[in-house]
MARVEXGU-173919 format. One record per residue (C-alpha): chain; residue number from 1; x, y, z. Coordinates in steps of 0.2 Angstrom, whole numbers, always signed. Each point is the difference from the previous one (the first is absolute). Example, Ala and Ser with C-alpha at 12.3 -4.5 7.8 and 13.67 -1.06 7.14 Angstrom:
residues 2
A 1 +62 -22 +39
A 2 +6 +17 -3
END
This chain:
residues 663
A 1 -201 +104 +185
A 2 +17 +3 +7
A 3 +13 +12 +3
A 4 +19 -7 +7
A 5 +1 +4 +18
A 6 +20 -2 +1
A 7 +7 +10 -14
A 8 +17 -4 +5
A 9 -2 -16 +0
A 10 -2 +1 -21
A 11 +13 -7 -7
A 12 -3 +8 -17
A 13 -8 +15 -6
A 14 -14 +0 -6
A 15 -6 -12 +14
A 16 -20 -2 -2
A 17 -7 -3 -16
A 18 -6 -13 -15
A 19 -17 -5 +8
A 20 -8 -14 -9
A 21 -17 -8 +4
A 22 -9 -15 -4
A 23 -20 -7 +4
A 24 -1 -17 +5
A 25 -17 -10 -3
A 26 -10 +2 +16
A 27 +3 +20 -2
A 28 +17 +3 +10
A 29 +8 +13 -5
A 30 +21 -1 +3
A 31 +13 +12 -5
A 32 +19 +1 +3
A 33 +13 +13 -3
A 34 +20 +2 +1
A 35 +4 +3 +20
A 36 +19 +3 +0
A 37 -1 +6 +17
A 38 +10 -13 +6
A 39 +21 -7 -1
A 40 -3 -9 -19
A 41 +5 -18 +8
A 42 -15 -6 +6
A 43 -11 +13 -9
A 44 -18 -5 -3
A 45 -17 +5 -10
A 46 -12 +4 +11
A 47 -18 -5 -5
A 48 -17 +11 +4
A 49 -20 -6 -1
A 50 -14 +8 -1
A 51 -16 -9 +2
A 52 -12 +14 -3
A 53 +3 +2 -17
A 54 +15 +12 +1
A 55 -8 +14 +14
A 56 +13 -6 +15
A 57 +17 -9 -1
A 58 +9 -11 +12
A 59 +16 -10 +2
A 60 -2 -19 -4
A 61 +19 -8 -3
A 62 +17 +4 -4
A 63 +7 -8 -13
A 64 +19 -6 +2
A 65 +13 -4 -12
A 66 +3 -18 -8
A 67 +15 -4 +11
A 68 -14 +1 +15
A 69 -13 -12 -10
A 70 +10 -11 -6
A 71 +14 -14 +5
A 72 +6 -2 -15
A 73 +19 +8 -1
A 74 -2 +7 -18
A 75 -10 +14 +8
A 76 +10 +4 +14
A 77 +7 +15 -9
A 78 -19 +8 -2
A 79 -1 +9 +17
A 80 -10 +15 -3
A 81 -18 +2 -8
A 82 +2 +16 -5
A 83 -9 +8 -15
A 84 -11 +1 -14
A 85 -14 -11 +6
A 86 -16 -7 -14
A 87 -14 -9 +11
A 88 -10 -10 -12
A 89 -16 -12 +4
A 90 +1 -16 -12
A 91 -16 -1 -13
A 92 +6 -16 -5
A 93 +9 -15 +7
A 94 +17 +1 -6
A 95 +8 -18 +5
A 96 +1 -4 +19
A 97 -7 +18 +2
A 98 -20 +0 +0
A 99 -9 +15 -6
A 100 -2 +12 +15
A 101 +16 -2 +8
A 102 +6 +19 +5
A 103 +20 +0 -8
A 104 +15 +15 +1
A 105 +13 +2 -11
A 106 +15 +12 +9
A 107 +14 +5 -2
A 108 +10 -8 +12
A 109 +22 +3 +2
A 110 +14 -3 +12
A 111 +8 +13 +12
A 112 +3 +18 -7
A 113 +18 +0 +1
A 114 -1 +18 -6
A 115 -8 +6 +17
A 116 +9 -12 +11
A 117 +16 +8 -6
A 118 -5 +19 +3
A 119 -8 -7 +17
A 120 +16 -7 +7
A 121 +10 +16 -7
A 122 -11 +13 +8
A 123 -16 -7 +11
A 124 -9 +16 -2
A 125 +0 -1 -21
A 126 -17 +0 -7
A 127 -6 -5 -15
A 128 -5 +10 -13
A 129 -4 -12 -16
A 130 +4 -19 -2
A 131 +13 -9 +3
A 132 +9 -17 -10
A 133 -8 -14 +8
A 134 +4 -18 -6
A 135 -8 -15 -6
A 136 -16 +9 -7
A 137 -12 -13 -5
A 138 -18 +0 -3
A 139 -9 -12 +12
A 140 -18 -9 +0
A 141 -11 -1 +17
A 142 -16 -8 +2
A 143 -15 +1 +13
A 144 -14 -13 +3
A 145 -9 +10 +16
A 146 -4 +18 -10
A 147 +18 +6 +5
A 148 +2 -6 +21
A 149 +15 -10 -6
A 150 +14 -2 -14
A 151 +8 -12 -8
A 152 +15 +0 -12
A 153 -1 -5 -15
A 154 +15 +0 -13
A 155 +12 +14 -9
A 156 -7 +5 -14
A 157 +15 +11 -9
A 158 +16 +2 +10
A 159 +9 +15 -4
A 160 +16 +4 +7
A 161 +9 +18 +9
A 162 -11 +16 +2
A 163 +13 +11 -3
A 164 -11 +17 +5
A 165 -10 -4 -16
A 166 -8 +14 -10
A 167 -6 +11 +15
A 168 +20 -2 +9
A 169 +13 -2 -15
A 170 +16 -1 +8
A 171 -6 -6 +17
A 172 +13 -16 -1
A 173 +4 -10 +15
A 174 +18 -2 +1
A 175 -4 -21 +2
A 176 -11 +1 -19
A 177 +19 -2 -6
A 178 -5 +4 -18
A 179 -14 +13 +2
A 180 -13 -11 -7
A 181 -18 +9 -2
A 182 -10 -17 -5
A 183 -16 +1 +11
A 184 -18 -6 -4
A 185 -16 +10 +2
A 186 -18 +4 +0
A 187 -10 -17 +0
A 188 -18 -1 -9
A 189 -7 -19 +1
A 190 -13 -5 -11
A 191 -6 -19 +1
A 192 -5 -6 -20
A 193 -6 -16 -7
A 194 +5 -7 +18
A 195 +17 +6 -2
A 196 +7 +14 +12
A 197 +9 +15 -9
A 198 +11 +10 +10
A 199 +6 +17 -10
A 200 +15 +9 +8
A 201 +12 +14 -3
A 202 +20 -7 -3
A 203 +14 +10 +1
A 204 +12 -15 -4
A 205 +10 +3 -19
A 206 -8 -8 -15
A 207 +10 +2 -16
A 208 -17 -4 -11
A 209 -13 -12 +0
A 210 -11 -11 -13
A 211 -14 +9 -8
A 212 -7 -15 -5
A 213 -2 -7 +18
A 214 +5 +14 +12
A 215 +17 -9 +8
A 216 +10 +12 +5
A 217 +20 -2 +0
A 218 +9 +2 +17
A 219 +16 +9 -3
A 220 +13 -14 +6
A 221 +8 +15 +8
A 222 -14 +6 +10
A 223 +9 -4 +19
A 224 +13 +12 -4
A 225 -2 +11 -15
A 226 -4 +16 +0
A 227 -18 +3 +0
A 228 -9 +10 -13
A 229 -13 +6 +13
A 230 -16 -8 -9
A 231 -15 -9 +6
A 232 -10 -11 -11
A 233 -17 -8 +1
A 234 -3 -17 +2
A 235 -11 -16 +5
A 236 +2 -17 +6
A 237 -14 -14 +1
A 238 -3 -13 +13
A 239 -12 -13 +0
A 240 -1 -2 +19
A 241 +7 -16 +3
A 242 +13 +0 +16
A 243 +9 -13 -11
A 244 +3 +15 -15
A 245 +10 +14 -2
A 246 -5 +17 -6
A 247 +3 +2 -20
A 248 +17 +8 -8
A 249 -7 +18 -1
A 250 -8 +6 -16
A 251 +2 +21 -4
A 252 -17 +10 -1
A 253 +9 +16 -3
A 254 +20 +1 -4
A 255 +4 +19 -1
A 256 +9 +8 -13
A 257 +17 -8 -4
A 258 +16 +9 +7
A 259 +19 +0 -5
A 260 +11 -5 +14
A 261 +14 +2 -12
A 262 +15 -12 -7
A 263 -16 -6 -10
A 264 -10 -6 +13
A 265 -17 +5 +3
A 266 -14 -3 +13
A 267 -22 +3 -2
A 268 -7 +6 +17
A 269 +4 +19 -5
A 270 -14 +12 +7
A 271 -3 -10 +13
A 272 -18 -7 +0
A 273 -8 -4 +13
A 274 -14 -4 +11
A 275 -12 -13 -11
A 276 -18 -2 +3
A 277 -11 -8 -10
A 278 -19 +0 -2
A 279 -12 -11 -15
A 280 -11 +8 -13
A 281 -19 -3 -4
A 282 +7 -4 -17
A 283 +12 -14 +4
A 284 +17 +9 +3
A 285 +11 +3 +15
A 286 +6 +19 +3
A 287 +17 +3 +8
A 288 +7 +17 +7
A 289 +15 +4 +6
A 290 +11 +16 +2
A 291 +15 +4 -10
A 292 +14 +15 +4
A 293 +10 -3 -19
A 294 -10 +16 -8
A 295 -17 +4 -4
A 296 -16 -5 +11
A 297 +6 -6 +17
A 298 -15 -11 -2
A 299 -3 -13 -13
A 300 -9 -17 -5
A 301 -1 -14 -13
A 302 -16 -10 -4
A 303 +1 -19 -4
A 304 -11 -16 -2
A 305 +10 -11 +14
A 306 +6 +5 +15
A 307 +17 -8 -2
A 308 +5 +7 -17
A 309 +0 +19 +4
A 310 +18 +1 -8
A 311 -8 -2 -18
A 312 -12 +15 +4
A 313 +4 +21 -4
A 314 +4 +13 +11
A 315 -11 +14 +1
A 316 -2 +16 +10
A 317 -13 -2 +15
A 318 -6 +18 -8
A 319 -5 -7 -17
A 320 -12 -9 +6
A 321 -19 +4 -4
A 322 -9 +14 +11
A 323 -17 +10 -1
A 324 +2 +16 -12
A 325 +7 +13 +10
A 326 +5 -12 +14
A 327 +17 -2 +8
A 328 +12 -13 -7
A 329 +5 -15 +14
A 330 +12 +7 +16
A 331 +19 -4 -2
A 332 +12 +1 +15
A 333 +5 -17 +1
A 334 -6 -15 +13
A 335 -18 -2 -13
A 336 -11 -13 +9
A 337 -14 -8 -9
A 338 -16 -6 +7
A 339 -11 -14 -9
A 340 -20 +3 +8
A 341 -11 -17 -2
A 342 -11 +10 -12
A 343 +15 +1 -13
A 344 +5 +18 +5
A 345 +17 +6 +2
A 346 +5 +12 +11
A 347 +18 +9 -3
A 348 +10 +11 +13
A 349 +19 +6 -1
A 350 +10 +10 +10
A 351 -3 +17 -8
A 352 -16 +1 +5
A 353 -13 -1 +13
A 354 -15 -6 -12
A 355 -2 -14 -8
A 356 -4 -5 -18
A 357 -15 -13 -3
A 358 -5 -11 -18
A 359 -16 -5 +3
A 360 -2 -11 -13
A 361 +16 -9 +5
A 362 +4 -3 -19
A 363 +19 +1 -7
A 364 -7 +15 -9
A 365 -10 +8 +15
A 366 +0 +20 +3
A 367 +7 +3 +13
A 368 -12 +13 +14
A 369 +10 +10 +14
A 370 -7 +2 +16
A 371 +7 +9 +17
A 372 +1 -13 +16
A 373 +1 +8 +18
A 374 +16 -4 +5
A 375 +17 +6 -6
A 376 +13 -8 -15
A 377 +12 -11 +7
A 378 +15 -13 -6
A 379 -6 -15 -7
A 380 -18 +6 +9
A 381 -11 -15 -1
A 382 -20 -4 -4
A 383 -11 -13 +6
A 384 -17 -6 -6
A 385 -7 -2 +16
A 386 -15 -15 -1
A 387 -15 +5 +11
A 388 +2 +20 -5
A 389 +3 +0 -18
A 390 +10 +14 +7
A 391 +22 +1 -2
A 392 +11 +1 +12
A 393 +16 +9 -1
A 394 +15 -2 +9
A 395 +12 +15 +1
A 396 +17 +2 +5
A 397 +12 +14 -7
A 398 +18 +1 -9
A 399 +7 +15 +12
A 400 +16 +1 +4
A 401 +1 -5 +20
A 402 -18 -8 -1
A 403 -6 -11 +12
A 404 -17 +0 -5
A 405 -15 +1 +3
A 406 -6 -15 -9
A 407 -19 +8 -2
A 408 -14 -5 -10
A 409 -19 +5 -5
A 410 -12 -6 -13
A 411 -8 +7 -13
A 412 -17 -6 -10
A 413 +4 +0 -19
A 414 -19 -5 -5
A 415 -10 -16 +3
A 416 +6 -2 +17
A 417 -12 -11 +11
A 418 -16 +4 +9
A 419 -15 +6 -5
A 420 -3 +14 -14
A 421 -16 +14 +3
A 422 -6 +11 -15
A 423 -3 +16 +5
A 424 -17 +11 -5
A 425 -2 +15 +0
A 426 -18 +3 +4
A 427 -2 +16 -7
A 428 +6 -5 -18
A 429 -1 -18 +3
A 430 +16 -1 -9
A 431 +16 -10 +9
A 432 +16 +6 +5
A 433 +12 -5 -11
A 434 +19 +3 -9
A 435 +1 +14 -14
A 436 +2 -10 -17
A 437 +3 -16 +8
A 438 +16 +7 +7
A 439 +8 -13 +15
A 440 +15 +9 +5
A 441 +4 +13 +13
A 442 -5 +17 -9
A 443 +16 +8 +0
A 444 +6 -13 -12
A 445 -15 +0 -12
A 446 -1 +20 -5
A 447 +3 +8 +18
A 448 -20 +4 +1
A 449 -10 -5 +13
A 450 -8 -17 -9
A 451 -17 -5 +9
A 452 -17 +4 -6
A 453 -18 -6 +0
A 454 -5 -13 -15
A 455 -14 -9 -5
A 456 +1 -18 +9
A 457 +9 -14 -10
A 458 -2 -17 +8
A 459 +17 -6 -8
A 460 +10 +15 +4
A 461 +16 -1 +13
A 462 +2 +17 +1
A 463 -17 +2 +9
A 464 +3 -14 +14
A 465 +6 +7 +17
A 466 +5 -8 +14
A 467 -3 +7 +15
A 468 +11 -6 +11
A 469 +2 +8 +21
A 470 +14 +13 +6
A 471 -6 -1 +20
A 472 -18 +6 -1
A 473 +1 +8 -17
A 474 +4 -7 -20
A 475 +9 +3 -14
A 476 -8 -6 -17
A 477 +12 -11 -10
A 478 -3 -3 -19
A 479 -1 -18 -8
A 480 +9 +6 -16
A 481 +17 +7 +7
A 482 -3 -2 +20
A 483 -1 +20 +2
A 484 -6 +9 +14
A 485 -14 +15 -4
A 486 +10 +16 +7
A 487 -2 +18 +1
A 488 +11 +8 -15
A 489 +17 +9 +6
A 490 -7 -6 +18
A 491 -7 +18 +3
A 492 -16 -3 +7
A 493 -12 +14 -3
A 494 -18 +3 -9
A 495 +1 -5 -18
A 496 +15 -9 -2
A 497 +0 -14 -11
A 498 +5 -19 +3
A 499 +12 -13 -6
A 500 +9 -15 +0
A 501 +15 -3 +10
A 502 +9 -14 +10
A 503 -9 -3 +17
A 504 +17 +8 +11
A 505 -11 +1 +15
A 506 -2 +18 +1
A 507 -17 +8 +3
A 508 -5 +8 -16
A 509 -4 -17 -4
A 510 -10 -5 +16
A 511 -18 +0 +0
A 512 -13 -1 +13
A 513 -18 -8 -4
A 514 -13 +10 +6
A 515 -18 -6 -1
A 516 -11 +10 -12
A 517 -17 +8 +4
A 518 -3 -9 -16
A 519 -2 -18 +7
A 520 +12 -13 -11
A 521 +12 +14 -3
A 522 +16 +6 +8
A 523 +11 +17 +0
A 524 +16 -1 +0
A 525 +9 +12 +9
A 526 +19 +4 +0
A 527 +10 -4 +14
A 528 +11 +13 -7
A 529 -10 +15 +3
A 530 -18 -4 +10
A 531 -8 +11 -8
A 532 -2 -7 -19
A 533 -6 -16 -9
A 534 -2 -8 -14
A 535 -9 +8 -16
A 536 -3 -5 -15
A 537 -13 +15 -6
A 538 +1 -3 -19
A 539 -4 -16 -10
A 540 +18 -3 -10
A 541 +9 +13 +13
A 542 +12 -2 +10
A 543 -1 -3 +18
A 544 +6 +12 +15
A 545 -2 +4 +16
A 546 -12 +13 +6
A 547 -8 +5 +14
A 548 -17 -8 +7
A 549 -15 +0 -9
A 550 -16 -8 -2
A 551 -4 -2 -21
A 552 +6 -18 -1
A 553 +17 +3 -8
A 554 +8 -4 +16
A 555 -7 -16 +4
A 556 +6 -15 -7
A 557 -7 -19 -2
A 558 +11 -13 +4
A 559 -4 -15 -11
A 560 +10 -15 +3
A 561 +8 -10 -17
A 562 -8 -20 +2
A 563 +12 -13 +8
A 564 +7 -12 -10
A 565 -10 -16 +0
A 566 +7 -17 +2
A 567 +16 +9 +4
A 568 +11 -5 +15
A 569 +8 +12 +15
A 570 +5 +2 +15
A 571 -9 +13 +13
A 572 +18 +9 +8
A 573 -2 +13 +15
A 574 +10 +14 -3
A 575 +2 +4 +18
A 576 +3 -19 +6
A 577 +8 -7 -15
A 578 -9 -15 +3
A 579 -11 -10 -13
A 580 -19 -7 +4
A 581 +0 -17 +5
A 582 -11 -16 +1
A 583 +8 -10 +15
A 584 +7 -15 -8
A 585 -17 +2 -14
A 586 -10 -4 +14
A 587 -21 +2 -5
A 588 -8 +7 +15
A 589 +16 +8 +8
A 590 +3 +20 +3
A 591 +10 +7 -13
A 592 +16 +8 +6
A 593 +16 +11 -7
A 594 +17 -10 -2
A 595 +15 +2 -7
A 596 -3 +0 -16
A 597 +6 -18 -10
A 598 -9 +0 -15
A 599 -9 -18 +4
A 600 -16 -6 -6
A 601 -9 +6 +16
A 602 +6 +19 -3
A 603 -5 +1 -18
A 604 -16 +7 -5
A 605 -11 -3 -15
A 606 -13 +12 -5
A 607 -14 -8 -9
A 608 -12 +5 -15
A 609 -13 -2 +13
A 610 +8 +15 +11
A 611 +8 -15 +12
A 612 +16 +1 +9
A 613 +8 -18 +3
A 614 +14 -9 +7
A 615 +3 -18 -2
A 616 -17 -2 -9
A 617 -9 +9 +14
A 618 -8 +18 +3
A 619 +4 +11 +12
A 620 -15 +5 +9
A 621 -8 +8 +15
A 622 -2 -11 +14
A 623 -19 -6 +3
A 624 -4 +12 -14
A 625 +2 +14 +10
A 626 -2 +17 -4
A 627 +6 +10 +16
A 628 +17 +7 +2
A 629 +12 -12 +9
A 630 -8 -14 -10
A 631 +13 -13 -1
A 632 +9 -3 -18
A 633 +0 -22 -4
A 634 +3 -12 -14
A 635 -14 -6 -5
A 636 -9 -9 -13
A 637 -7 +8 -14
A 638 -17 +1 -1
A 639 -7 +18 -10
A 640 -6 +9 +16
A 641 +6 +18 +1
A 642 +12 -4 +14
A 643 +11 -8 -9
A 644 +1 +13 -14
A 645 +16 +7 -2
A 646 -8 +16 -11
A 647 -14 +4 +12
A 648 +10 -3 +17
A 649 +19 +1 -1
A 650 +1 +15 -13
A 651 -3 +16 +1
A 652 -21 +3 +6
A 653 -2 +10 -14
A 654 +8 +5 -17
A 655 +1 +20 +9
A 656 +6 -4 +17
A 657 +19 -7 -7
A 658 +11 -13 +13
A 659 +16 +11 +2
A 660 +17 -12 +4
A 661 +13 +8 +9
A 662 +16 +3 -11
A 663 +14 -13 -1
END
């Protein structure tokens, strides 16, 4: 997505990193990152879209500090929008805010007095860390046109001097007269019960708080004391009104308590950080955070409200549930966690490039691991992405001098969108399928190649496939864990055996469909090596790649799963990343490809009847013409075959499958 192009121009070090995302109703995608390849006066966050479901990126705004938006002299001092961005898309009107609106929350600051002071004593000093910026804060943005625009909303938390922080002890401007180190962090906003929640990271002194209500006590001395080096977890709540403040902040997670000696003692030791939160199937609210004080680096608490987490227990990340045999969750630090709408969460931290999915989404959930193509990163993020069924991840690494790349990729975890095929084998008439129901890639589930031929079971995930298109050829993806079929060790030669494993794009896991002599069935050759296919030569064996014959164990039947019925979508081009459109709902009027909206006259119902409707009407051929260029209308319903969705928008037949381009 980006890569800084002026790497002197960083004023600290790392430069690039912290991507964030967010989908906005009518299927934009946006993202934003930390650019600090700028003076930090007048530092901004600059904003990416992608409205092709997260294939291509390109700049859409920048978004400048509060003393740019605003007239108001108490935000004068806010002249850089620097870090930690959370882009979030209101479920829910929350006061003068009205469900969809897009908001960021950032870490926003004055000058870095640190780096203006090695600047003006040696011009050609680089940074190597942070430096001690002042007036940290927390700071709220909100966007009505799907990101073009910003405006500036209110401070959430104000902190106070950076003071290097954790990453940069010691790096103390000569102007922080007391070497204060009382910076906010790491924003997560969660809008409940029409209140918006803001959890942060605060590295201001807190002597204790109520465990009844969470009110933490400011040390009176925090401006000038010496700091203890801590970071608590906290939230505040706002109802949205521009008349209201945001709430006296409540702790989530207070560290362990440290001696600052002549008896005085301060919580915030081990440093926690980085909230995220996600709901339960079971009525519960998961929070992570990581934690440097001993132990897992990576811990959690459960509880029934979202605003009481400082009457919950800590726990290790590792102690919870896994498959036997499986690994426990990653640690590392920077966890994220990703609610799905089907009540799965997905988990990733830092130490680690997979990522962990409860697919029951329950308090109590175990937990399956599964490899993603793309690298670990700091505080690397997920998103559900609607239209795919897919996730996004956005990646950006903790490396010394790093200046990026912000990348990203997606990876199929199971029940992804699109239509799913069964597969018959014609010499066994058994299906492809999963070893023992397993869903996972197969070096996490007993190292052993894992797919085999089975007897056809019309609820059965693990026998579903997508076949979804990589330039002229396919890769099968499964509906239970969204794994490619792959040659085993990616050797291929006669007789090796396949398996599951994460779709990384490489060709042991690209398929070309060749037509059969056999009419209704299909080879499937390897684009890997040309000269093998699919076979599956024994019922309940398992399936390899062998070289060309004719006894049927090399054809395959695919046989599409049924639509839902009376079930809405959209019909998305991969390759345009435009939706199908009736001109204004017109009857009568050429259908088109738009931007997608998610109106009325781009939502399809498929009927009982084998229909496909917009606004009460069916799509149909025009004249009830059956030769190709026949135009596609709205028209009235009426039974004829034309306007059948099963018989003429589908595939022909339940063995010649539709294959959609990947997104």
């Amino acid at each position: 997505m980006y890569t800084a192009d002026n790497t002197a121009a960083c004023n600290k070090s790392p430069c690039v990193l912290y991507p964030k995302s967010a989908q906005l109703p009518d299927g934009r995608l946006v993202a934003t990152f930390e650019n600090s390849q700028s003076a930090p006066v007048g530092q901004t966050l600059p904003v990416y879209k992608s409205d092709d479901s997260g294939t291509t990126w390109a700049k859409l705004a920048d978004v400048k500090a509060p003393a740019y938006l605003s007239s108001d002299s108490a935000y004068a001092k806010y002249t850089s929008n620097w870090t930690n961005p959370y882009l979030y898309v209101l479920p829910q009107d929350v006061g003068n805010l009205s469900a969809g609106t897009l908001l960021l929350a950032s870490i926003v600051s004055g000058d870095d007095y640190y780096y203006e002071e090695q600047k003006a004593a040696n011009s050609s000093w680089t940074p190597t860390s942070d430096g001690d910026r002042k007036d940290v804060a927390l700071a709220l943005y909100a966007s009505t046109d799907d990101g073009a625009t910003w405006s500036f909303e209110n401070i959430i938390a104000a902190g106070g001097w950076q003071g290097g922080s954790a990453g940069s002890v010691g790096r103390v401007s000569t102007a922080n007269t007391h070497a204060q180190v009382d910076p906010v962090w790491e924003p997560h906003l969660l809008a409940h019960n029409g209140t918006l929640i803001a959890y942060y990271s605060d590295e201001d002194d807190y002597t204790g708080y109520d465990t009844s209500t969470g009110a933490p006590t400011l040390d009176p001395d925090n401006d000038t004391a010496t700091d203890s080096g801590g970071q608590v977890l906290l939230h505040r709540t706002w109802n949205g009104s521009s008349s209201t403040s945001w709430s006296s902040p409540v702790v989530d997670v207070p560290g362990s308590t440290v001696s600052m000696g002549s008896g005085k003692t301060e919580i915030g030791g081990g440093r926690p950080g980085m909230t995220t939160i996600a709901p339960t199937t079971d009525g519960k609210w998961l929070l992570t955070y990581e934690y440097w004080g001993g132990g897992t680096n990576v811990r959690y608490r459960i509880s029934d409200d979202p605003t009481k987490f400082f009457s919950a227990t800590d726990a290790a990340i590792t102690s919870l549930p896994v498959p036997s045999g499986g690994s426990t969750l990653s640690i590392g630090g920077s966890p994220v966690l990703l609610p799905m709408p089907d009540g799965r969460i997905v988990y990733n931290a830092a130490g680690s490039g997979d990522v962990w999915v409860n697919e029951s989404g329950l308090s109590t959930g175990t937990w399956k691991e599964y490899k993603t193509p793309i690298a670990a990163g700091y505080s690397r993020t997920l998103q559900y992405v609607d239209g795919t069924g897919r996730v996004l991840i956005l990646q950006a690494s903790w490396s010394g001098t790093s200046v990026g790349p912000v990348k990203y990729a997606e990876v199929d975890l199971g029940r992804s969108d699109g239509a799913y095929y069964s597969l018959v084998n014609r010499l066994t008439g058994q299906v492809l399928a999963t070893a023992s129901g397993k869903t996972q890639d197969a070096n996490l589930t007993g190292n052993t190649p894992d797919l085999v031929l089975s007897a056809a079971d019309s609820t059965a995930a693990t026998q579903r496939w997508h076949l979804t298109a990589k330039g002229s050829n396919v890769t099968l993806l499964n509906k239970a864990g969204g794994r490619s079929v792959a040659i085993w060790t990616g050797t291929a030669t006669a007789g090796q055996k396949l398996a599951q494993w994460v779709d990384d794009g490489a060709t042991d896991k690209q398929w070309t469909q060749v037509s059969s002599s056999t009419s209704g069935y299909y080879k499937l050759r390897s684009v890997l090596n040309t000269s093998l296919y699919m076979t599956g030569s024994t019922a309940g064996g398992s399936v390899t790649v062998a070289a060309s014959t004719t006894d049927g164990s090399q054809d395959w039947q695919l046989v599409q799963d049924p639509l839902p019925t009376d079930a809405t979508f959209t019909l998305k081009g991969s390759y345009s990343g435009r939706c199908l459109d009736v001109p204004s709902g017109q009857t009568g009027v050429q259908v088109q490809i738009y931007d997608c909206s998610g109106n009325a006259n781009q939502t399809i119902t498929q009927t009982t009847a084998g229909e496909l409707r917009v606004s009460g009407k069916c799509l149909a051929a025009d004249g009830d013409g059956t030769t190709a260029g026949t135009k596609l209308i709205l028209w009235a319903c009426n039974g004829k075959s034309s306007r059948s969705g099963c018989s003429g928008w589908t595939a022909p037949s339940p063995t010649a499958p539709t294959v959609w381009p990947s997104t």
